[in-house]
BAMI-770450 format. One record per residue (C-alpha): residue in three letters; x, y, z. Coordinates in steps of 0.25 Angstrom, whole numbers, plus 5000, padded with zeros to 4 digits. Layout:
BEGIN
node residu->ALA xx->X yy->Y zz->Z
...
***
This chain:
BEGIN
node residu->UNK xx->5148 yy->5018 zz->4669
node residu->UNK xx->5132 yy->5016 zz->4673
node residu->UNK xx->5139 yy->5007 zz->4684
node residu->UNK xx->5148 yy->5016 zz->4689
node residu->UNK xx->5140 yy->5029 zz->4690
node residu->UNK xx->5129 yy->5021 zz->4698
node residu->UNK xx->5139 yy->5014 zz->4708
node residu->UNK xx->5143 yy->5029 zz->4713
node residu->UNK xx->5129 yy->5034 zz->4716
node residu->UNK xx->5127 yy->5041 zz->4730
node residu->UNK xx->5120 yy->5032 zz->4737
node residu->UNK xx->5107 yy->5040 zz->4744
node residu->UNK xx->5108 yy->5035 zz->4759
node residu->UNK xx->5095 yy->5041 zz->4763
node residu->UNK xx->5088 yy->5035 zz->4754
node residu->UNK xx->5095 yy->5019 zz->4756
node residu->UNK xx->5093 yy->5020 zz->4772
node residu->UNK xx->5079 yy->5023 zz->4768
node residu->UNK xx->5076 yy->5013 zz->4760
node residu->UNK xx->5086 yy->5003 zz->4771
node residu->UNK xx->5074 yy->5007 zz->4780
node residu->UNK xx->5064 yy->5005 zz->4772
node residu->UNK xx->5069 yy->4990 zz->4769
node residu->UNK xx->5072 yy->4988 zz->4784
node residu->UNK xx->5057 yy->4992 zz->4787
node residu->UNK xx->5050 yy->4981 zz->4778
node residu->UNK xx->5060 yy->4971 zz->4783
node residu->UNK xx->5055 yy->4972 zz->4797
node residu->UNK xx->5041 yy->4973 zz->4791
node residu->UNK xx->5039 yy->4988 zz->4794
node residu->UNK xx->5033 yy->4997 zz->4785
node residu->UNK xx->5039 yy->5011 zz->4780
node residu->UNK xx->5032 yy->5025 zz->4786
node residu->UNK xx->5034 yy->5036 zz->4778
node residu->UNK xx->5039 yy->5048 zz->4785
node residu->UNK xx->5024 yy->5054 zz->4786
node residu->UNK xx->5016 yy->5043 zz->4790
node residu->UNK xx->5027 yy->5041 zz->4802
node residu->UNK xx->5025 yy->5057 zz->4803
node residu->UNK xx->5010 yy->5054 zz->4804
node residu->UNK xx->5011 yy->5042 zz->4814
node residu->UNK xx->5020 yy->5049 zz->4824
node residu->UNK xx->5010 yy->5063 zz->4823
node residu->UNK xx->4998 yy->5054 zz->4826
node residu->UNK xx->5006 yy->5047 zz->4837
node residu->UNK xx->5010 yy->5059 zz->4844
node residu->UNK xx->4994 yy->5066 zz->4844
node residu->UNK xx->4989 yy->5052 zz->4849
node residu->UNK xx->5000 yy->5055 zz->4861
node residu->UNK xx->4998 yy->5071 zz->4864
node residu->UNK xx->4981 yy->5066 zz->4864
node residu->UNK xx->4985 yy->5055 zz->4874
node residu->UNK xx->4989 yy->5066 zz->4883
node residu->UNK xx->4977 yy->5072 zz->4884
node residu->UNK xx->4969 yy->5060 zz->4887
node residu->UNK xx->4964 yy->5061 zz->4901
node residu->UNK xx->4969 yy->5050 zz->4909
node residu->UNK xx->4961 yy->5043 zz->4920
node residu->UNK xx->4967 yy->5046 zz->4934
node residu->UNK xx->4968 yy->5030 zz->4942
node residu->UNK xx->4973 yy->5026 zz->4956
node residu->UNK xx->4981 yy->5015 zz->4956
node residu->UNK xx->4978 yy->5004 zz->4966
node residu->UNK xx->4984 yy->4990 zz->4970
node residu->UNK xx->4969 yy->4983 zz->4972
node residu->UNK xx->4968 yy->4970 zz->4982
node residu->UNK xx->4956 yy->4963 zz->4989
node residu->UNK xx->4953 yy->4961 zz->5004
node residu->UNK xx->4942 yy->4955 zz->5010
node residu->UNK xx->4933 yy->4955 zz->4998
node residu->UNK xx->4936 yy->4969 zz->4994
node residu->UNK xx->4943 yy->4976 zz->4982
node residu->UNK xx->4954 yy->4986 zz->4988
node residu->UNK xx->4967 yy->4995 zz->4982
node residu->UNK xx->4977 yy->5005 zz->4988
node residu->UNK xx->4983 yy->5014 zz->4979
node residu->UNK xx->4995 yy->5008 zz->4970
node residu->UNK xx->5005 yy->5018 zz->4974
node residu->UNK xx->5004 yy->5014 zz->4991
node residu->UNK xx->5007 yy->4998 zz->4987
node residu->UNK xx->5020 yy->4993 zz->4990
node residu->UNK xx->5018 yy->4978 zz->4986
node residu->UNK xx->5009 yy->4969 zz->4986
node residu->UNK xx->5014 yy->4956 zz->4998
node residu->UNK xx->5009 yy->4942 zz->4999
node residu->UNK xx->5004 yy->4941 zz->5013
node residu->UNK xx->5011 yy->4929 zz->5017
node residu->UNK xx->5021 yy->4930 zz->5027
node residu->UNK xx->5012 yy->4941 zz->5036
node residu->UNK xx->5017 yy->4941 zz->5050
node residu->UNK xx->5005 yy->4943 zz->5060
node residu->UNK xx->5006 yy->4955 zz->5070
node residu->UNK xx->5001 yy->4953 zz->5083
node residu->UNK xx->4993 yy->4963 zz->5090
node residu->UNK xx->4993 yy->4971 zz->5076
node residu->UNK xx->4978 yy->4978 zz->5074
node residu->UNK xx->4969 yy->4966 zz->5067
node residu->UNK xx->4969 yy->4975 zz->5053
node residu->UNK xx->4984 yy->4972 zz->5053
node residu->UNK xx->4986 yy->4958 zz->5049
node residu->UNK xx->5002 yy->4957 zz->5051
node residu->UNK xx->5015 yy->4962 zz->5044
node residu->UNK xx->5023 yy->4956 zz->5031
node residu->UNK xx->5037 yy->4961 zz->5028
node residu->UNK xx->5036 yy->4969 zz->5016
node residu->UNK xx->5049 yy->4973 zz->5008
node residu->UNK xx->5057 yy->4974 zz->5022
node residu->UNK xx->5047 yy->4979 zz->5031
node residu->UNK xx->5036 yy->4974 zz->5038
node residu->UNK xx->5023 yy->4978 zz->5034
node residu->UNK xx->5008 yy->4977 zz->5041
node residu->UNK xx->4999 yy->4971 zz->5032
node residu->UNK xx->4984 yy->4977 zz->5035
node residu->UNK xx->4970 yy->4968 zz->5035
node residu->UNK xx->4961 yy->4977 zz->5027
node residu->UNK xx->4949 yy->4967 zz->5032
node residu->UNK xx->4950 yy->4972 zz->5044
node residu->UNK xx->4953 yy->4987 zz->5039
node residu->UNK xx->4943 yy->4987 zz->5034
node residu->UNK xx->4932 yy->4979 zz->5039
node residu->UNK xx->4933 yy->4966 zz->5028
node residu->UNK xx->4927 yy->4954 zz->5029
node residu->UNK xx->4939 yy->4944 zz->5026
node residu->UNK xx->4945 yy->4931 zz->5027
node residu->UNK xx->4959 yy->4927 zz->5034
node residu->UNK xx->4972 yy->4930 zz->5032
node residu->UNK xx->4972 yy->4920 zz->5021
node residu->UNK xx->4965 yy->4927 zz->5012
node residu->UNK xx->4974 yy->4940 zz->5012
node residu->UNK xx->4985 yy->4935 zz->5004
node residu->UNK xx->4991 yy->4949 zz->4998
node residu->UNK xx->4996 yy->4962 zz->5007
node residu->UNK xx->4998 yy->4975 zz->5000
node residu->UNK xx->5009 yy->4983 zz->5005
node residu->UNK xx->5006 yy->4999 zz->5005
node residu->UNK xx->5013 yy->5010 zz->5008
node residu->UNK xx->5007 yy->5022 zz->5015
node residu->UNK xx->5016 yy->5034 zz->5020
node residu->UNK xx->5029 yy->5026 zz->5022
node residu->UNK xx->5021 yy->5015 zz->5030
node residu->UNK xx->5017 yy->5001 zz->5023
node residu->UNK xx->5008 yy->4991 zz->5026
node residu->UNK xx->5000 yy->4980 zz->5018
node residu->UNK xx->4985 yy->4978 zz->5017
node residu->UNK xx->4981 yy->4961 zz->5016
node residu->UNK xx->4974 yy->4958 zz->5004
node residu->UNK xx->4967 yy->4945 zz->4996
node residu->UNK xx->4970 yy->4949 zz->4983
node residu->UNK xx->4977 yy->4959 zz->4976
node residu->UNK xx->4972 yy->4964 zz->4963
node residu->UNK xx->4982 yy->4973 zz->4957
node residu->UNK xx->4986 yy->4986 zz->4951
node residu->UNK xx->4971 yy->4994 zz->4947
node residu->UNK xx->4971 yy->5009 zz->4941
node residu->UNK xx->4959 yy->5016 zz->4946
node residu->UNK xx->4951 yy->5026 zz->4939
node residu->UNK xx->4951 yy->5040 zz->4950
node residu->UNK xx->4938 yy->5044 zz->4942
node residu->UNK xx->4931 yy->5028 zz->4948
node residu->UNK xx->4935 yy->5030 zz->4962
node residu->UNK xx->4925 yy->5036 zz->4970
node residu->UNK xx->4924 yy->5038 zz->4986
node residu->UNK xx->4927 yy->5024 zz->4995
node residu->UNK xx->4919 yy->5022 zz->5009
node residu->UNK xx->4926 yy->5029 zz->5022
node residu->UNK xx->4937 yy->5021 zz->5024
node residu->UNK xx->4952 yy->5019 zz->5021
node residu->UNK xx->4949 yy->5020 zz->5007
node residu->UNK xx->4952 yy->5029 zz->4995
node residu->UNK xx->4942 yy->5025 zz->4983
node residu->UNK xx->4935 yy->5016 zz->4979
node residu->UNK xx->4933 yy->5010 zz->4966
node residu->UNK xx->4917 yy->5007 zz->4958
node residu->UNK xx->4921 yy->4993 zz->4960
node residu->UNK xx->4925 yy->4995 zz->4975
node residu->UNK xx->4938 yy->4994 zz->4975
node residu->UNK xx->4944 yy->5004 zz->4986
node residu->UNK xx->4955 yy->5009 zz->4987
node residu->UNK xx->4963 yy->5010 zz->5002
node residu->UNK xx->4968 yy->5021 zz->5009
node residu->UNK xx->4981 yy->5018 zz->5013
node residu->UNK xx->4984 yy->5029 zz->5023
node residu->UNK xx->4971 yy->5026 zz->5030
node residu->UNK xx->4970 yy->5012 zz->5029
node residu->UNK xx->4986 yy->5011 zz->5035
node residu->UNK xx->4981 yy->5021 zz->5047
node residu->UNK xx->4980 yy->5016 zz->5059
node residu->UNK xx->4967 yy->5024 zz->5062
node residu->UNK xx->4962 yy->5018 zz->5051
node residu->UNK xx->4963 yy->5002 zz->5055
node residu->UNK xx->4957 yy->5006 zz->5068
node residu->UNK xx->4947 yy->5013 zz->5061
node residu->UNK xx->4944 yy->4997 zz->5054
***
């Protein structure tokens, strides 16, 4: 009768999928939390969140740096459209001498500028410009030659100080300057160079 009274038990289902999970979790070779220590886990988590809030945040610009004529330049991230192999550049005859021909671009033609001669660099042939950086500036592109281009750099605002006259925004403590695309892609400007 022992038998028979212990076969008809209620079977507590809490409890069993509790002890399901347990086994579960030392099978996949986790350990089991209690309900508090997860309690504890997830307060300390979520003060470690609110305090990263308040943390003051370094303000950058975000530049696409490049070399020409033995010189570290950037433009601002936000004005690159692509970055070209200069290969394929079609000269323009009678163009100004700072305008060393045209590529086609995504399915338009494009003038691609010598900074050299923008800006009064000592420099070597066409040769050695292999990259063109294609910017935009108020609905009108263009691309700038360059030798090498470096990348993707995040600036600290709080470094940059005061760059010489010129087309140029900042410039950085280890004299990286950075272009000013309106006045370096106005005509005024060139003539200026």
């Amino acid at each position: 009768m022992a038998n028979e009274e212990r076969k008809f038990q209620p079977i507590d289902f809490d409890e069993l999928k509790a002890s399901l999970d347990a086994a579960q979790m030392l099978l996949e070779g986790a350990t089991v939390v209690s309900a508090h220590k997860r309690r504890e886990v997830l307060h300390q988590r979520a003060v470690a969140l609110a305090n990263s809030r308040h943390e003051t945040r370094q303000e950058v610009v975000t530049v696409l740096a490049f070399h020409v004529g033995g010189e570290r330049y950037a433009v601002k991230i936000d004005a690159v459209d692509h970055v070209l192999e200069s290969r394929g550049m079609c000269s323009l005859p009678g163009a100004p001498r700072h305008v060393l021909g045209a590529l086609l671009s995504r399915s338009r033609i494009v003038p691609v500028l010598d900074l050299r001669q923008l800006l009064g660099l000592e420099g070597g042939g066409m040769s050695d410009l292999s990259k063109v950086v294609v910017v935009e500036v108020e609905d009108e592109a263009f691309g700038l030659a360059a030798e090498v281009v470096d990348g993707r750099l995040e600036l600290p605002r709080a470094e940059l100080s005061q760059p010489p006259p010129g087309p140029f925004l900042h410039l950085t403590p280890d004299r990286l300057t950075v272009l000013d695309l309106t006045q370096l892609g106005n005509p005024a400007a060139a003539r200026r160079g």
